[in-house]
Backbone bond lengths (Angstrom), bond angles and torsions (degrees), N, CA, C in turn:
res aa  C-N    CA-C-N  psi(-1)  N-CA   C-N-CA  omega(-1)  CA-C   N-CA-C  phi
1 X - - - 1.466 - - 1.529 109.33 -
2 X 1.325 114.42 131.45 1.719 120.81 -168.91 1.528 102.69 -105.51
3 X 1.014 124.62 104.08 1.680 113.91 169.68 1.820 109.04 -96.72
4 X 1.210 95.04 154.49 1.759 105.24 -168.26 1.782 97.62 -135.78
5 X 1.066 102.10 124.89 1.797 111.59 169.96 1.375 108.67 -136.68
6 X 1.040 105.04 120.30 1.866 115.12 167.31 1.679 101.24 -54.98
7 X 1.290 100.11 128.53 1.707 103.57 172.92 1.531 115.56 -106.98
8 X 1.680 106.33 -49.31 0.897 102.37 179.50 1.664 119.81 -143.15
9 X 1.395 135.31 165.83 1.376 133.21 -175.02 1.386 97.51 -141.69
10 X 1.499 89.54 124.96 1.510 108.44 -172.82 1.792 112.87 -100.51
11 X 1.060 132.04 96.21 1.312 126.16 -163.83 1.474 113.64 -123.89
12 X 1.145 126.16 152.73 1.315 135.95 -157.43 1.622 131.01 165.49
13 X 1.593 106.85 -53.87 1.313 130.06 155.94 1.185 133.59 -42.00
14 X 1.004 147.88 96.09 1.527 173.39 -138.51 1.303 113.90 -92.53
15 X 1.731 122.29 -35.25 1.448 142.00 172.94 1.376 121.96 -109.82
16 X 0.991 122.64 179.55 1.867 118.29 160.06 1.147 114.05 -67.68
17 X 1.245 99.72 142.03 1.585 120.18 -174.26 1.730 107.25 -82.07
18 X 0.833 142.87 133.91 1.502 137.68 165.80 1.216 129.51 -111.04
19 X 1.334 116.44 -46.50 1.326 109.20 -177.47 2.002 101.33 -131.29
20 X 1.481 113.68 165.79 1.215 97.27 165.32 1.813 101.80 -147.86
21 X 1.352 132.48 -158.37 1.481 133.91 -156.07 1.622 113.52 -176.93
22 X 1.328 115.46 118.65 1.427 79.97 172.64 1.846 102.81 -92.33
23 X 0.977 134.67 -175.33 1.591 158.70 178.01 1.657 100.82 -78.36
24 X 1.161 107.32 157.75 1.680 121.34 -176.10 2.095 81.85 -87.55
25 X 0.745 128.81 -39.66 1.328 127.28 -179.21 1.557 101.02 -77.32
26 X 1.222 94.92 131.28 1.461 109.41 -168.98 2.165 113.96 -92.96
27 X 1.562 104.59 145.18 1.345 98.08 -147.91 1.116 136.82 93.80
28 X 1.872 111.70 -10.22 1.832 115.20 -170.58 1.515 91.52 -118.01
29 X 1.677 124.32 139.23 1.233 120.51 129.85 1.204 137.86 -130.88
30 X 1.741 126.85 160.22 1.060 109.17 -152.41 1.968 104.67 -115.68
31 X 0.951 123.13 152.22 1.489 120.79 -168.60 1.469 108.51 -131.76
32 X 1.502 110.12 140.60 1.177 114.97 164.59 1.680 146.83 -156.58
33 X 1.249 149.14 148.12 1.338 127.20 -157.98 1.423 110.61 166.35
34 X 1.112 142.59 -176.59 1.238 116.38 -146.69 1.510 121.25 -82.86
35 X 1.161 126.96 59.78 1.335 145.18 174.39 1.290 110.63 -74.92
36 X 1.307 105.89 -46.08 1.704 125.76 -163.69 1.535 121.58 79.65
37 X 1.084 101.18 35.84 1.815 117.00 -178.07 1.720 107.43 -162.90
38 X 1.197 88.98 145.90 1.815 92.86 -173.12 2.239 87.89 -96.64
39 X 1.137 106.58 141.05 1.571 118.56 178.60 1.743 121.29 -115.33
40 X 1.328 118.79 110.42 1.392 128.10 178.80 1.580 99.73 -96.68
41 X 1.922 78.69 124.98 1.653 89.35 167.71 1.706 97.46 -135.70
42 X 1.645 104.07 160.74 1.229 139.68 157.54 1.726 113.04 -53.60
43 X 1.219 114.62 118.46 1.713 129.21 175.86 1.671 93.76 -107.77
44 X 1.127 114.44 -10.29 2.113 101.81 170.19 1.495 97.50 -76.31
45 X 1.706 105.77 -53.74 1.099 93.97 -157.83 1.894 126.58 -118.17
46 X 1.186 97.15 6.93 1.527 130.21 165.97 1.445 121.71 75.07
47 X 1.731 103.38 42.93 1.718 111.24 -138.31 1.595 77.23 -132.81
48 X 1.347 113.15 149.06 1.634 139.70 160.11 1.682 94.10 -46.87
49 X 1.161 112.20 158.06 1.272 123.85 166.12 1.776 118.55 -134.57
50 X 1.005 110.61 -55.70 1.268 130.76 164.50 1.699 137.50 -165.58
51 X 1.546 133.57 -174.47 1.084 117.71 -164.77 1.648 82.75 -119.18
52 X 1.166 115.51 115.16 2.093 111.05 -167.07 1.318 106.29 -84.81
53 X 1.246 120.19 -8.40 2.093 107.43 147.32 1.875 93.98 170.58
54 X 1.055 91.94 161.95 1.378 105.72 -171.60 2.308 100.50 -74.49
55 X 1.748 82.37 163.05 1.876 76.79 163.57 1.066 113.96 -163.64
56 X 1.464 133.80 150.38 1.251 117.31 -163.47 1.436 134.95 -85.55
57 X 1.489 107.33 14.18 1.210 120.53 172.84 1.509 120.48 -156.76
58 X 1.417 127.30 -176.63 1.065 133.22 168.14 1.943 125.64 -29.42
59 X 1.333 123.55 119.80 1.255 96.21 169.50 1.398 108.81 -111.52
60 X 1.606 95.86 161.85 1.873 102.90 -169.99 1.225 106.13 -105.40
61 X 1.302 101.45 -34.25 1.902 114.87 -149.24 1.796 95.81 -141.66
62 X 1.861 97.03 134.65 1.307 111.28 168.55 1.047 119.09 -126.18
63 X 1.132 152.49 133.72 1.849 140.56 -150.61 1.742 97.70 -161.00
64 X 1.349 111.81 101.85 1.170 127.58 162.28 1.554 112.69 -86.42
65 X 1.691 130.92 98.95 1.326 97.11 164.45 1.674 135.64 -107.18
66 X 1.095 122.32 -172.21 1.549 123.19 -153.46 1.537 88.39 -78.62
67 X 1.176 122.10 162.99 1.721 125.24 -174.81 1.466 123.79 45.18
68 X 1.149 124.91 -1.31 1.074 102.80 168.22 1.432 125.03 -138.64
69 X 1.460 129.21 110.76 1.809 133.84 -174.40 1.957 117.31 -19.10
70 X 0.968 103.14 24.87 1.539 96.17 -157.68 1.742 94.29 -119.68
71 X 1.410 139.96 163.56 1.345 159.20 147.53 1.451 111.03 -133.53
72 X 1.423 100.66 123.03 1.461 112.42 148.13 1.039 137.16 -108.80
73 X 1.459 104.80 159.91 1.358 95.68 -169.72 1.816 107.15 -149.93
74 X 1.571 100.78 130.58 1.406 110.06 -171.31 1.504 109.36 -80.41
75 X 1.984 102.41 142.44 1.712 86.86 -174.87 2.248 89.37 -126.44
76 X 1.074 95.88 178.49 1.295 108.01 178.23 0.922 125.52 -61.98
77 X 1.849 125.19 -28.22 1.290 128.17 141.24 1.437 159.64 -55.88
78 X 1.902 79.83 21.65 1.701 91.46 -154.88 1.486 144.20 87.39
79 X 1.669 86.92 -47.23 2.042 96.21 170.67 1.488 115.37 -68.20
80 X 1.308 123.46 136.28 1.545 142.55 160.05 2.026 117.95 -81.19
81 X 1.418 101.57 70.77 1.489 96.07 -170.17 2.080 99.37 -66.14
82 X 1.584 94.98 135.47 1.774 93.99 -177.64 1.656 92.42 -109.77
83 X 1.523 97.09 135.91 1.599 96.85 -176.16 1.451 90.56 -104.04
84 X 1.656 116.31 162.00 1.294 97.84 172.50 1.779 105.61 -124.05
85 X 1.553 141.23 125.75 1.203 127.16 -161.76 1.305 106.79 -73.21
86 X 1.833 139.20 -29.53 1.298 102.50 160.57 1.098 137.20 -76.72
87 X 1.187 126.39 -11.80 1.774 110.81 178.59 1.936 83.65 -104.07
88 X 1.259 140.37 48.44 1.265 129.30 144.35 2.123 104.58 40.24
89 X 1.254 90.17 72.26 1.506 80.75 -178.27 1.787 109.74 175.13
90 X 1.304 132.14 155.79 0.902 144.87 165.95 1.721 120.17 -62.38
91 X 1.274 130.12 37.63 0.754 98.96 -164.01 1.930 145.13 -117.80
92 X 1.481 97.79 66.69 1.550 116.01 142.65 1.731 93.92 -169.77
93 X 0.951 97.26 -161.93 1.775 120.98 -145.57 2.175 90.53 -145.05
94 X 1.278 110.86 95.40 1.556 90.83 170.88 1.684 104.70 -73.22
95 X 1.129 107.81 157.84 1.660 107.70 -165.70 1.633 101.78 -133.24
96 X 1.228 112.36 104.68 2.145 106.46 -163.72 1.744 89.83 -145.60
97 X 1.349 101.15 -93.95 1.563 114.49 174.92 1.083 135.22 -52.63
98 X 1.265 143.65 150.43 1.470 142.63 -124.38 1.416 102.13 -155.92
99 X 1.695 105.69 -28.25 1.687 107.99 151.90 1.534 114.51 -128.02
100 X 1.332 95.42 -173.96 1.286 114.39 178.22 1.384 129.87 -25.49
101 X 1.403 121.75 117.55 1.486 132.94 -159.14 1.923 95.13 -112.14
102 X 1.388 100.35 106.27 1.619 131.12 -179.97 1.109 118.74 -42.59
103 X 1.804 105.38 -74.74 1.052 146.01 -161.45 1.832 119.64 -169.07
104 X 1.770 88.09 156.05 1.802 93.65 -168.23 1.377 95.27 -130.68
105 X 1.329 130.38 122.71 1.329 101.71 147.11 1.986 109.77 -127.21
106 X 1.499 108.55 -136.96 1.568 106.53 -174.64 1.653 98.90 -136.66
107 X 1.283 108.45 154.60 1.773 110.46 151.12 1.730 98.49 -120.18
108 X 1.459 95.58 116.17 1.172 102.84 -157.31 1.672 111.54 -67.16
109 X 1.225 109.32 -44.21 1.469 134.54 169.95 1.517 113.54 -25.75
110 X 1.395 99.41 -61.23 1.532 104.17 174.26 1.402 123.91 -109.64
111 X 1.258 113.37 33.58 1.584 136.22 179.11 1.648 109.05 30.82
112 X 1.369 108.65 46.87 1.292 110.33 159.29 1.491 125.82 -128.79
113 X 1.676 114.48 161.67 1.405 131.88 -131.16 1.206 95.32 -120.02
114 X 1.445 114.91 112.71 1.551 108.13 175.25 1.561 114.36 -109.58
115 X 1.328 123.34 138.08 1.683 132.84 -173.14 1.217 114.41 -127.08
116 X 1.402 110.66 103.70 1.798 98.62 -174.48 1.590 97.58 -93.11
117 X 1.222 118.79 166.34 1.352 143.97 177.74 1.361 137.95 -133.52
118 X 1.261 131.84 173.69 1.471 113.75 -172.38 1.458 102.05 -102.92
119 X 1.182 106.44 17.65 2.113 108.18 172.35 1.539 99.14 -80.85
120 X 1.766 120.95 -19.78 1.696 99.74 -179.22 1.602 94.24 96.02
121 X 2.022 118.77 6.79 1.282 95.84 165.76 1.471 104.43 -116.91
122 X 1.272 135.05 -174.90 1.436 160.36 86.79 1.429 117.28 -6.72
123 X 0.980 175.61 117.61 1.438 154.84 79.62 1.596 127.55 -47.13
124 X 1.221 120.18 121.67 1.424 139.00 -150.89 1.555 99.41 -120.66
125 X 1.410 115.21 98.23 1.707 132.75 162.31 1.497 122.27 -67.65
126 X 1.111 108.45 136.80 1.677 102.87 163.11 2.019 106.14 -89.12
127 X 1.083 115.16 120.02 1.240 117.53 -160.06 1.415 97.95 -95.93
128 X 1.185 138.52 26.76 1.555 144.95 143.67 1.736 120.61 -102.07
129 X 1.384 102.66 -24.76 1.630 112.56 176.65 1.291 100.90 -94.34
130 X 1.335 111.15 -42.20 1.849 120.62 -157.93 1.848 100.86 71.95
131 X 1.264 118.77 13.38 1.051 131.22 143.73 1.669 135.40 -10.72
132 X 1.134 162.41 172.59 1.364 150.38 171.49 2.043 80.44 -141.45
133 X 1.362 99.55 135.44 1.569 107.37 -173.40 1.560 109.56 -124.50
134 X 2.073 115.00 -41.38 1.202 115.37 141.39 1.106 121.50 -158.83
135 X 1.024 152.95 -137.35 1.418 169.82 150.44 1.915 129.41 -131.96
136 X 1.458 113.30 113.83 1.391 112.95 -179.27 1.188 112.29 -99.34
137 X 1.398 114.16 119.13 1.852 114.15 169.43 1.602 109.21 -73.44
138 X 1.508 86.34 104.80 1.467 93.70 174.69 1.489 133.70 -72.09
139 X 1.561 92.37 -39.76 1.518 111.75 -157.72 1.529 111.48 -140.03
140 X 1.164 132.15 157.16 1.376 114.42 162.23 1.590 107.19 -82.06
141 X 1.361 112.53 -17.74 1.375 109.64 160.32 0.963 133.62 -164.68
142 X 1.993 146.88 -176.28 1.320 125.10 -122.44 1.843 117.04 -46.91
143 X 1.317 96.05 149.78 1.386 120.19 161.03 1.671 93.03 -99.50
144 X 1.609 101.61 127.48 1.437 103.65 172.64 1.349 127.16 -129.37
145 X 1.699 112.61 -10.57 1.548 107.07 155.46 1.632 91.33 -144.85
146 X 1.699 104.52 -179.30 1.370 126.24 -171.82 1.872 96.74 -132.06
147 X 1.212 98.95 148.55 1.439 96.93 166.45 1.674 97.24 -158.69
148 X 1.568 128.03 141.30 1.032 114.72 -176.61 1.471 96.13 -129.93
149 X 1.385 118.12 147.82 1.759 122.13 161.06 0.947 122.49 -37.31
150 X 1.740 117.63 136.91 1.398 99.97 -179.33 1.806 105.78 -85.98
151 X 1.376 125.82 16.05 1.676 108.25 148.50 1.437 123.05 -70.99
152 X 1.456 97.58 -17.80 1.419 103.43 -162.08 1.450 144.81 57.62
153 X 1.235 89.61 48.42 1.497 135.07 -161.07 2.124 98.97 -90.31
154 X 1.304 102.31 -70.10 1.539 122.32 -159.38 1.525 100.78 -131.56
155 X 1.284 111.28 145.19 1.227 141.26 -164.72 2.096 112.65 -127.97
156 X 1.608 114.99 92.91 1.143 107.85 157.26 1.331 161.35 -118.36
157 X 1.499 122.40 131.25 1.091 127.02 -140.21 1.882 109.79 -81.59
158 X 0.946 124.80 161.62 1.787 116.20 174.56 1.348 101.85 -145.44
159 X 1.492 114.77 123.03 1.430 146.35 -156.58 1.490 121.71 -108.55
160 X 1.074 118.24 136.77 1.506 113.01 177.04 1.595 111.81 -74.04
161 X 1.211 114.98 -24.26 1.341 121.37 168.20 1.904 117.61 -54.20
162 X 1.316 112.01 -5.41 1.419 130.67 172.93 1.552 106.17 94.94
163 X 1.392 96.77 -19.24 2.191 91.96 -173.18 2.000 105.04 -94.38
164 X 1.103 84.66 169.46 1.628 103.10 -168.03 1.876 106.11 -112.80
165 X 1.425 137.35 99.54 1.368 116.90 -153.65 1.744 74.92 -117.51
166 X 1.593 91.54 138.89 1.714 122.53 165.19 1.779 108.46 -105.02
167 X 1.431 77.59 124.33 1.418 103.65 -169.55 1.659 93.43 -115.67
168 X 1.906 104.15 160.31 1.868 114.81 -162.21 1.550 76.10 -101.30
169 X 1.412 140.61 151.91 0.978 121.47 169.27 1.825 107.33 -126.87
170 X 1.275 100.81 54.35 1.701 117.95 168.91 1.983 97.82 -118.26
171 X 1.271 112.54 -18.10 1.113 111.95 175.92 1.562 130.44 -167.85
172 X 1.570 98.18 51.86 1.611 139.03 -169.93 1.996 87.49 25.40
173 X 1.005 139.42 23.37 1.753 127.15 -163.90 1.935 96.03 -81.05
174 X 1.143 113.27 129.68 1.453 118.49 -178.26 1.530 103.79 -67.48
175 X 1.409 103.35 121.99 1.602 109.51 175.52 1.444 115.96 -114.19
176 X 1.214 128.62 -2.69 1.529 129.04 139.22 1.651 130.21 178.82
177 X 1.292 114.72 161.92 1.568 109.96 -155.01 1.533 87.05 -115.55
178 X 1.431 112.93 126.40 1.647 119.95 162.44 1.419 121.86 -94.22
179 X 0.923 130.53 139.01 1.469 151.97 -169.84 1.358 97.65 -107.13
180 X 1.519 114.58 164.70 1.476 123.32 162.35 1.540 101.60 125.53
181 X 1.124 124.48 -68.42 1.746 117.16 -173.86 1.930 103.85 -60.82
182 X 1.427 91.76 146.81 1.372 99.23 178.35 1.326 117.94 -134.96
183 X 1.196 112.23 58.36 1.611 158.26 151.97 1.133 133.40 -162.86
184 X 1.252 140.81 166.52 0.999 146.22 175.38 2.121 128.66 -29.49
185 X 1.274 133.82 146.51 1.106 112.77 -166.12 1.588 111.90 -114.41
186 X 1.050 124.96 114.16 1.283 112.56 -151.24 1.647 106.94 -97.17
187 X 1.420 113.11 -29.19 1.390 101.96 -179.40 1.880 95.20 -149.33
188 X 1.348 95.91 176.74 1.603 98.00 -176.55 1.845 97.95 -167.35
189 X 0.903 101.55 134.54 1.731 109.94 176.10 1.564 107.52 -144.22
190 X 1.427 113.90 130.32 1.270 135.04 166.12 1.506 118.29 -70.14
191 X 1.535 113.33 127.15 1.738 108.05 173.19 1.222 127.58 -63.88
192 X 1.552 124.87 135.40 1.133 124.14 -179.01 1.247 119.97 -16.79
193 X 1.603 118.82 -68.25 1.532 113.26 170.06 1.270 110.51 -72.36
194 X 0.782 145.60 18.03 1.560 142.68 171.57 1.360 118.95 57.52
195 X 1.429 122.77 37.57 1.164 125.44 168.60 1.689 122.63 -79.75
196 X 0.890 112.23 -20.10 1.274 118.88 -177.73 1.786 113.52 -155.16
197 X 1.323 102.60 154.84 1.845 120.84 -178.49 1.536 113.78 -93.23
198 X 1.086 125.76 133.23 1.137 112.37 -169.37 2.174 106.45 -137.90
199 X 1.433 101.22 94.90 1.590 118.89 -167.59 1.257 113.07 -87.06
200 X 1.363 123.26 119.61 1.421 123.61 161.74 1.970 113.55 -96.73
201 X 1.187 117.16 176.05 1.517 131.42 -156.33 1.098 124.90 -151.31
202 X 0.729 108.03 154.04 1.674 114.33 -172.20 1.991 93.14 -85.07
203 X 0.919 108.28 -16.62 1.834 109.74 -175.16 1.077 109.15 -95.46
204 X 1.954 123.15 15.56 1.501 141.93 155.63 2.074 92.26 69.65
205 X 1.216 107.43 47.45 1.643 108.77 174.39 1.478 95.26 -119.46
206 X 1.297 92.57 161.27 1.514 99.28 -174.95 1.949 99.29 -130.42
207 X 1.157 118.01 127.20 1.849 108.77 -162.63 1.507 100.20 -120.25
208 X 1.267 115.03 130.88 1.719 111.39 176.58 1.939 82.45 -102.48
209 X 1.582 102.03 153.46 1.203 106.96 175.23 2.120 88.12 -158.66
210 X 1.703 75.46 146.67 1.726 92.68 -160.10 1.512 84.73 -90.36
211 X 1.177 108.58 131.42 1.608 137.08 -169.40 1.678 110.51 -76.82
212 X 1.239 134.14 -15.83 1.385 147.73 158.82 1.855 125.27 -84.66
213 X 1.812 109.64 -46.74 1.193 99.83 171.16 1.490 120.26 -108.32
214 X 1.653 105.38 9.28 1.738 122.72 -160.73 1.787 107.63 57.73
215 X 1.008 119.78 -23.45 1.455 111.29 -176.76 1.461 123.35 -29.63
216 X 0.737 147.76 142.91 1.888 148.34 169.98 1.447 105.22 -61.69
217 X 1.174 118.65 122.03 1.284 134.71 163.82 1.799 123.51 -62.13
218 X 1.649 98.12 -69.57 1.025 119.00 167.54 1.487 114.64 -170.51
219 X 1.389 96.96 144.47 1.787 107.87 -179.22 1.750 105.22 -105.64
220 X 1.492 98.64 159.73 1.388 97.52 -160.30 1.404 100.65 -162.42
221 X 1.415 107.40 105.98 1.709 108.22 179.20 1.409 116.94 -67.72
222 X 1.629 112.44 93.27 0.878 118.77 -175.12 1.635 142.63 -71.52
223 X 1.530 107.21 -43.00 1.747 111.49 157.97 1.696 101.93 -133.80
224 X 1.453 106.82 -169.12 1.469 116.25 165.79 1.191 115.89 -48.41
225 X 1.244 126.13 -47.06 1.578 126.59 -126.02 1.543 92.39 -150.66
226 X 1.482 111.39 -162.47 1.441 119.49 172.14 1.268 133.78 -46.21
227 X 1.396 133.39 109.84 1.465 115.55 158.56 1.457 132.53 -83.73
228 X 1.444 97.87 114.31 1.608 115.74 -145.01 1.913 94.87 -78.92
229 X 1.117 100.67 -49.97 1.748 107.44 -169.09 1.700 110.10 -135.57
230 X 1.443 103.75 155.23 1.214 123.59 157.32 1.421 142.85 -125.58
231 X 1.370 131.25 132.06 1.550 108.11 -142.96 1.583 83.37 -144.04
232 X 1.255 127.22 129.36 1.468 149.64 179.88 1.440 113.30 -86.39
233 X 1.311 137.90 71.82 1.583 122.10 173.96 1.680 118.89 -21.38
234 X 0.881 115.22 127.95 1.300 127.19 171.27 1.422 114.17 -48.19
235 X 1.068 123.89 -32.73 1.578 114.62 -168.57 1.133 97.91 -159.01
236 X 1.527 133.58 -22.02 2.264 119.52 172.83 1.387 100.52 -77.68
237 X 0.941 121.30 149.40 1.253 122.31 150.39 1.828 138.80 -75.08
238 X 1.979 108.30 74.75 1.276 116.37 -164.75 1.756 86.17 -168.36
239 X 1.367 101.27 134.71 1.758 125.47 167.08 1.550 75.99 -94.00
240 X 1.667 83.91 156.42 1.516 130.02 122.68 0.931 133.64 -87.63
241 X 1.698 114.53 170.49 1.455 108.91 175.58 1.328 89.11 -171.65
242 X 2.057 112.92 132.94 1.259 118.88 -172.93 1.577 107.25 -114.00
243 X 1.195 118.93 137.47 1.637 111.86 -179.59 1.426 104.83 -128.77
244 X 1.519 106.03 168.45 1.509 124.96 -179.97 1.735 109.47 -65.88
245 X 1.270 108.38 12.44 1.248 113.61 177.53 1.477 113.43 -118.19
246 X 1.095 101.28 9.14 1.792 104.06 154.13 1.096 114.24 78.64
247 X 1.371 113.14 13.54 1.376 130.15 159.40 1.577 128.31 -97.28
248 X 1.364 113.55 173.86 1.623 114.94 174.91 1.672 87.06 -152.51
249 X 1.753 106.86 126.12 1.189 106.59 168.90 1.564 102.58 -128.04
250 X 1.658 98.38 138.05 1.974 108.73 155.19 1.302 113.92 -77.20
251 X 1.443 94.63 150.46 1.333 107.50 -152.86 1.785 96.35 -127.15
252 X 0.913 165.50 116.86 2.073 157.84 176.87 2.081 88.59 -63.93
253 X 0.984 97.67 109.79 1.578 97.40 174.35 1.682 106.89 -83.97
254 X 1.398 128.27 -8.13 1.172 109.80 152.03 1.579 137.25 -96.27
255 X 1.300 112.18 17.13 1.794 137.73 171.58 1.458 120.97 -155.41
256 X 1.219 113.31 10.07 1.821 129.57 168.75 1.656 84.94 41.64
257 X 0.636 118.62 55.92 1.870 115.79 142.84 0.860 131.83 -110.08
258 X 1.270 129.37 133.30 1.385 143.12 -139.82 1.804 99.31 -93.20
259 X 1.264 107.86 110.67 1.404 110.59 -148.56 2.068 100.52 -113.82
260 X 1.880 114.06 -9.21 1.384 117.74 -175.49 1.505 104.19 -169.23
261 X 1.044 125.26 128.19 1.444 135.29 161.93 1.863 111.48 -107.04
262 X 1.085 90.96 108.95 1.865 114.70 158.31 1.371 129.60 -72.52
263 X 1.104 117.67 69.60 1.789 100.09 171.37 1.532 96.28 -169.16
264 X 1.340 122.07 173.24 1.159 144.90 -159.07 1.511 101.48 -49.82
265 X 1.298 125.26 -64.18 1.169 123.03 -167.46 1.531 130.21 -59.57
266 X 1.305 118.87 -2.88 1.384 145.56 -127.60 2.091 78.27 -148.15
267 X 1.055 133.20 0.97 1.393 148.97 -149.13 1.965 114.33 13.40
268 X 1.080 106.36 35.31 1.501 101.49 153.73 1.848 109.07 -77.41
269 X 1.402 96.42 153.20 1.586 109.55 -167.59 1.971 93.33 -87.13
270 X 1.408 104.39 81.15 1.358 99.83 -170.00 1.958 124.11 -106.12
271 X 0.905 108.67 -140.65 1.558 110.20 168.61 1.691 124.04 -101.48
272 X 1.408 113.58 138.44 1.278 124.49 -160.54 1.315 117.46 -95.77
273 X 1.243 107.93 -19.34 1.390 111.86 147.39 1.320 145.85 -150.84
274 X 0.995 165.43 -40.68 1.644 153.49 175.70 1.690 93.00 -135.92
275 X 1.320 95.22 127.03 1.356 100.87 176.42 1.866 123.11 -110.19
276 X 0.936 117.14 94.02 1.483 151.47 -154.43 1.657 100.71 -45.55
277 X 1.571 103.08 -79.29 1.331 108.37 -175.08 1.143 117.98 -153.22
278 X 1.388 133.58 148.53 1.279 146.46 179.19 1.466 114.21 -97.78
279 X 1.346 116.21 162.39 1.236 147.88 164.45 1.448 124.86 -153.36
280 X 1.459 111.43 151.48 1.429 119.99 -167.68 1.670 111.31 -118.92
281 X 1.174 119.32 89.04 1.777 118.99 178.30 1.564 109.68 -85.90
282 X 1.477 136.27 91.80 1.207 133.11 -157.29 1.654 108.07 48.63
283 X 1.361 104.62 -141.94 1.559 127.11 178.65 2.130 106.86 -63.16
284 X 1.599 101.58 -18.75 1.290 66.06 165.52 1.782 128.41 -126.70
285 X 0.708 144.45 168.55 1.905 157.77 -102.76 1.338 92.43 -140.40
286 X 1.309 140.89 118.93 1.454 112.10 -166.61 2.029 85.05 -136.76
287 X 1.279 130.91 125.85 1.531 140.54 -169.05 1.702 99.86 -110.46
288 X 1.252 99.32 159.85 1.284 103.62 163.37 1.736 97.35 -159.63
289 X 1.500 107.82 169.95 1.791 117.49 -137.50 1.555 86.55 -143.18
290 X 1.577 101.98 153.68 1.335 101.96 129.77 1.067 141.33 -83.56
291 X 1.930 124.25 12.72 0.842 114.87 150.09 1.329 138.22 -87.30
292 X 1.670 105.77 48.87 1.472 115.44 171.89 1.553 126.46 71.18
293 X 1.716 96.74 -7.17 1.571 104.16 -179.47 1.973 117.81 -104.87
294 X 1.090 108.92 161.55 1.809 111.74 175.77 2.005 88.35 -125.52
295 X 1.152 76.05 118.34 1.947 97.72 175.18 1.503 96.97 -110.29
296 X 1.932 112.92 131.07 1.215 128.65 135.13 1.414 148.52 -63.53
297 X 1.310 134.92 92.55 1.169 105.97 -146.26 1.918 107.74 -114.92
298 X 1.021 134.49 91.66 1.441 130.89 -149.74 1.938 97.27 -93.95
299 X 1.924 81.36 120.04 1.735 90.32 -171.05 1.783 89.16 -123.74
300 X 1.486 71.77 139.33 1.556 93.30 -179.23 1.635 119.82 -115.27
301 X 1.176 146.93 110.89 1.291 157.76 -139.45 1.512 117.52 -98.84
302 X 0.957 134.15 66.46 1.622 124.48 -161.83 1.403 119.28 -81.04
């Protein structure tokens, strides 16, 4: 039995919220979207903290990674401003893409920074220089999320072109292109053990794909509308998944059955409209909307 209680509502934001992060410091997260400022708040105490620097545009993408003082953050213009938390400051601007920056993530192993974009590339950082090392043409057009194994083996990309391309990531060489969604792919997350890929769509499908032969597992019409995000519990065994339908559903990640539905109709006090992206801080589920709000949502697993 899954119980779900709204704890807390984080409000402040003036625009849609898009993306959010928590901090390598535990208790902090960071939010962002077209405000034009990235926003740190308190998870002790569920309170604004500050606005951690202004920007001149939209942000898409927030990428905290593990070991190292630094956040980036993707803006609509392409630029990746990297703040750094000890010297409290912005300080450089990676400068590559010319549009819209998706998503960021890392291969930690070889301390490099991957940024997809809506040019259809890859761009690959040295995350000790902040360096530019190369660029992979992924797509003829957008790359819109990244998800990498946790061996850290393979790296996959999700395309507006509807396919999902797996890349070796010891030597970016494309090791295979999936078919099947028939729209655009909006997010994709790998299972803890990395047995399998797990793609959401703009064609509201939800795709398990077996992480060794890529084959499709099983497809599963998952909401109305877009599936915006995917979010892996840390330690139960059950995803989320947030869609433009103003929902958030649990998912049993070891039998994909749909095990809780979140949203208004279902009478949780939820979000009113498109729900962007998720994150998981322990047991609780934390959403953010374009309706300008960051919801806590503390689920308990019995």
């Amino acid at each position: 039995m899954i119980t779900v209680q709204k704890t807390a509502e984080l409000t402040g934001h003036s625009n849609p919220i898009f993306t959010l992060a928590l901090s390598q410091k535990p208790g902090i997260l960071f939010s962002g979207g077209n405000d034009k400022g990235v926003v740190e708040w308190s998870l002790k105490t569920n309170n604004f903290i500050k606005v951690m620097f202004p920007v001149p545009a939209s942000v898409y993408a927030i990428y905290c990674p593990e070991g190292f003082p630094l956040m980036f953050t993707g803006l609509r213009t392409g630029d990746v401003a990297v703040f750094d938390f000890l010297q409290q400051k912005v300080i450089t601007i990676l400068k590559h893409h010319t549009k819209p920056v998706f998503d960021i993530k890392s291969v930690s192993s070889k301390k490099e920074l991957l940024v997809a974009s809506e040019d259809g590339t890859v761009s690959i950082w040295n995350m000790d220089t902040l360096q530019l090392l190369h660029t992979i043409n992924v797509s003829n057009d957008t790359v819109r999320c990244i998800s990498i194994t946790p061996n850290v083996k393979q790296a996959a990309f999700g395309c507006r072109d509807n396919q999902i391309k797996i890349y070796d990531v010891e030597d970016y060489t494309l090791v295979k292109t999936l078919h099947g969604h028939t729209m655009a792919v909006f997010s994709l997350q790998y299972s803890p053990a990395g047995d399998y890929l797990v793609s959401g769509s703009r064609d509201a499908q939800v795709k398990i794909w077996d992480s060794i032969s890529y084959n499709q597992i099983q497809n599963t019409p998952a909401h109305l509308f877009a599936v915006n995000s995917i979010a892996f519990h840390p330690t139960q065994p059950y995803f989320a998944t947030a869609s433009m339908d103003k929902s958030i559903k649990l998912w049993g990640s070891d039998d994909f059955k749909l095990y809780k539905v979140i949203s208004r109709e279902k009478g949780y006090p939820g979000h009113v409209l498109s729900i962007n992206k998720l994150v998981w801080n322990g047991n609780d589920l934390i959403s953010v909307s374009d309706d300008k709000k960051i919801i806590v949502w503390n689920v308990q697993f019995g």
